[in-house]
C-alpha positions, -999 to 999 in steps of 0.1 A, spaced: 0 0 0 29 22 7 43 13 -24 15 25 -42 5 54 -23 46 68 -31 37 59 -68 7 81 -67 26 108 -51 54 111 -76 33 105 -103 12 137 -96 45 160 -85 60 148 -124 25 154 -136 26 191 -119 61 196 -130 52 187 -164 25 214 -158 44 240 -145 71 235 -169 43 246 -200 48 280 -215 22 308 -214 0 312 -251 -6 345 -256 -33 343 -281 -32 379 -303 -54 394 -330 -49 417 -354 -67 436 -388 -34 440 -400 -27 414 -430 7 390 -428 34 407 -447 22 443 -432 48 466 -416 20 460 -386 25 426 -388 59 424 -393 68 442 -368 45 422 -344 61 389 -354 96 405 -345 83 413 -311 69 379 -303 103 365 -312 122 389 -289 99 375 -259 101 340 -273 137 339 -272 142 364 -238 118 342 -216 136 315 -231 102 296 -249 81 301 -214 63 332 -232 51 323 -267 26 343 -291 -2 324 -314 -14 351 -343 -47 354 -355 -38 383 -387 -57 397 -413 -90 401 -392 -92 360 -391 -107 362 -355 -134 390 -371 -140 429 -368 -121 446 -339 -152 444 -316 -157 407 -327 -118 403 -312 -128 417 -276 -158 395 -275 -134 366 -280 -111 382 -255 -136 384 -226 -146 347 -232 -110 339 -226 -110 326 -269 -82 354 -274 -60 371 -251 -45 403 -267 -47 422 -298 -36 450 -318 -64 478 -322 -71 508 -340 -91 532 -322 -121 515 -331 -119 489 -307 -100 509 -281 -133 531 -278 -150 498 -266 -119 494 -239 -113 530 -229 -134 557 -248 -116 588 -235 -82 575 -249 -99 585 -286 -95 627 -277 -62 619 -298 -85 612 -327 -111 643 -326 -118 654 -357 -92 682 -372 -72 685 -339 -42 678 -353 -21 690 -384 12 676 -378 36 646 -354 51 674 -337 14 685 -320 5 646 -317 36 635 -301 35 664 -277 -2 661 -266 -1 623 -263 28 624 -240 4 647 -220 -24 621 -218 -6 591 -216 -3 585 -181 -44 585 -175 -49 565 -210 -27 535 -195 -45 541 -160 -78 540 -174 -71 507 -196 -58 494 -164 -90 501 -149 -113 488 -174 -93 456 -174 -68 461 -201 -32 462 -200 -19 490 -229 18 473 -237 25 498 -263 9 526 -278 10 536 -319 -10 551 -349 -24 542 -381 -17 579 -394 -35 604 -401 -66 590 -421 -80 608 -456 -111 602 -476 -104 577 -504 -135 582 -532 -146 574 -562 -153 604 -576 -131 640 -566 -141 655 -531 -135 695 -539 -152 708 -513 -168 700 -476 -205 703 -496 -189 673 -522 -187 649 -489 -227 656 -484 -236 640 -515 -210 606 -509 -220 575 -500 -192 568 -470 -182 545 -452 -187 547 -409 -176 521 -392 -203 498 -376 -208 510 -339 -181 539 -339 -193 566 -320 -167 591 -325 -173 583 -363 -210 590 -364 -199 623 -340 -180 636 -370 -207 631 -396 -233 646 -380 -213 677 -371 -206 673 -410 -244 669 -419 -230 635 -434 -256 604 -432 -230 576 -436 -229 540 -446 -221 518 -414 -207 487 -420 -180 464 -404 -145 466 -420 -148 431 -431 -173 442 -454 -155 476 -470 -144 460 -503 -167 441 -510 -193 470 -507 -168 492 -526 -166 469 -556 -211 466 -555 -215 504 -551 -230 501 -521 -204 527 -506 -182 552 -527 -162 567 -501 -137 556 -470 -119 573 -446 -81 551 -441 -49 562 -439 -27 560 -468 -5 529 -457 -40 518 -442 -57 520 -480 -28 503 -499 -27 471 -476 -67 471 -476 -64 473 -512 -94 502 -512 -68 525 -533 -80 505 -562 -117 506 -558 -113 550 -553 -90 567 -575 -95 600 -556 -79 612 -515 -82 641 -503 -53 660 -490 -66 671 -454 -63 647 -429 -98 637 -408 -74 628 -380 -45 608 -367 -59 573 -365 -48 561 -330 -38 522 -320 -20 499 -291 -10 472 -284 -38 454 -253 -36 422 -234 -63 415 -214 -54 418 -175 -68 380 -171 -41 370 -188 -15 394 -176 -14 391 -139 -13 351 -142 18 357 -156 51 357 -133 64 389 -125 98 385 -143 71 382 -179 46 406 -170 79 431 -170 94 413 -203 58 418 -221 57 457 -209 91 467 -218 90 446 -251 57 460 -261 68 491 -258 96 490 -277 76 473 -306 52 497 -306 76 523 -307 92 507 -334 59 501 -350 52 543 -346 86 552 -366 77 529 -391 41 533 -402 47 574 -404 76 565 -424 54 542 -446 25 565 -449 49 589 -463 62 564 -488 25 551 -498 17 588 -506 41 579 -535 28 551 -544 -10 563 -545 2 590 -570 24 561 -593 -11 546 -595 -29 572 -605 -45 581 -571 -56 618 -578 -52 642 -545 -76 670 -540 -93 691 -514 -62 708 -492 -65 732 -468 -65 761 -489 -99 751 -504 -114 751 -471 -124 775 -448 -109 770 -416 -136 782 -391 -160 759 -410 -137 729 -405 -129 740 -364 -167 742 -366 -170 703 -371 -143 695 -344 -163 716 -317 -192 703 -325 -184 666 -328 -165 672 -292 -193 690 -277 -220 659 -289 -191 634 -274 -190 650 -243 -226 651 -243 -226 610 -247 -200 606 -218 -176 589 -246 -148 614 -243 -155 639 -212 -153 677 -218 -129 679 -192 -106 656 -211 -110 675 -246 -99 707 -230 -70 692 -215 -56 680 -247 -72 714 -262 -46 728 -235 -18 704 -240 -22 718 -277 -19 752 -272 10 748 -250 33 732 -277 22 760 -302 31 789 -274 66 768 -266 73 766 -308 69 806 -310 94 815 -280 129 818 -289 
């Protein structure tokens, strides 16, 4: 009996060893297509924590919008089917609205004003996904985002009579067209080429990088020089997962992240800037810049879009005007000496 009772014994401690000794699957989803500088870059980073954690951190990929739309991703994350993923602001206004003040309408005109602002924000964006159950690993940017269309956009009036694209459930997008007197087309990305290529929409708003991998540039021969906004993303991994983890790979993930996404921030302005080349090699026509608008009218839309925001409780007022702030700031330090 003692015999077999010793048996038992070292059969379950080789059992929980054999356990124990099983690395941690993140499980990450992402829009972003394989070959992307998005994905690319992400595929870099899981092989830095691969190889630094020496295989007890590993990352399974679920690219090109496999696991579904962005909100389709969180459902999957909260029934423990996904773990992490990297989102536009789309799905980070499910996680932590307020984060997407960085993407109100015609806030920004250049990196310089983003980069300062952001640094501004930062600490309460990565204490609100905190609270809400998210841990932000890295924060980036799709770029700033233009309207792709079929036909050329030469005024504000022109985007009345379009048929564009909102994405399905986005607040801060159906914000901007009403301040815009725009009744939109919602629809989940999935669905964007396809209604392209039937007619069914004849307008998008994507970045340029963002409309070349999407392959949208082919369906509208037409962007518009002024930039909506800088598209916002990050790099999220639900809290679940993240404080199971020892302490020694909840630091590796952070500090890794972080670095990727940094990476990934460098690289897709970078690329932006080299797809506006590439839009014009294939006869992508660029209207509509700043001097054919009137700039009060254009401030007009941002206020109002903010105000009806503030109004939902999406992105506080509070928040708006501390960015609003932030703003000012960095155009008062630019003019000293």
């Amino acid at each position: 009996m003692k015999k077999q009772t010793l048996a038992f014994f070292l059969f379950l401690l080789c059992a929980l060893t054999a356990r124990a000794e099983e690395p941690y699957v993140l499980k990450f989803a992402t829009l972003a297509p394989v070959g992307s500088t998005w994905m690319n870059i992400i595929a870099e980073w899981a092989s830095k924590v691969d190889k630094e954690s020496q295989g007890r951190l590993k990352f399974k990929f679920y690219p090109g919008g496999v696991s579904g739309d962005e909100p389709d991703m969180l459902r999957k994350i909260r029934f423990g089917q996904l773990n992490g993923a990297a989102m536009t602001g789309h799905g980070i206004g499910y996680i932590y609205s307020p984060a997407r003040v960085l993407e109100i309408p015609f806030l920004f005109r250049t990196y310089g004003e983003v980069d300062y602002v952001r640094a501004k924000m930062m600490p309460e964006i990565r204490a609100g996904f905190r609270k809400n159950d998210y841990e932000l690993l890295g924060w980036m940017e799709i770029g700033f985002v233009r309207f792709f269309s079929r036909t050329p956009i030469h005024s504000m009036e022109d985007l009345k009579k379009r048929r564009i694209w909102l994405w399905q459930g986005d607040p801060l997008g159906m914000a901007v067209f009403s301040a815009s007197d725009i009744s939109p087309v919602p629809l989940p990305i999935t669905e964007v080429f396809t209604s392209l290529s039937t007619g069914l929409i004849d307008t998008v708003i994507a970045p340029p990088l963002g409309a070349i991998a999407l392959q949208w540039f082919t369906k509208t021969p037409y962007m518009t020089e002024i930039p909506m906004a800088d598209g916002i993303g990050g790099l999220v991994v639900s809290s679940k997962f993240f404080n199971k983890l020892p302490k020694d790979l909840q630091e590796l993930l952070l500090r890794t992240g972080n670095e990727a996404s940094e990476k990934l921030l460098i690289e897709t302005r970078k690329d932006n800037e080299k797809s506006l080349a590439v839009l014009k090699q294939n006869g992508v026509t660029f209207t509509l810049a700043w001097k054919d608008v009137k700039e009060s009218d254009v401030l007009s839309i941002r206020d109002r879009a903010a105000a009806d925001l503030a109004k939902s409780g999406y992105i506080p007022a509070d928040i708006y005007e501390r960015a609003r702030k932030a703003l000012d700031e960095y155009h008062q330090k630019k003019k000293s000496p």
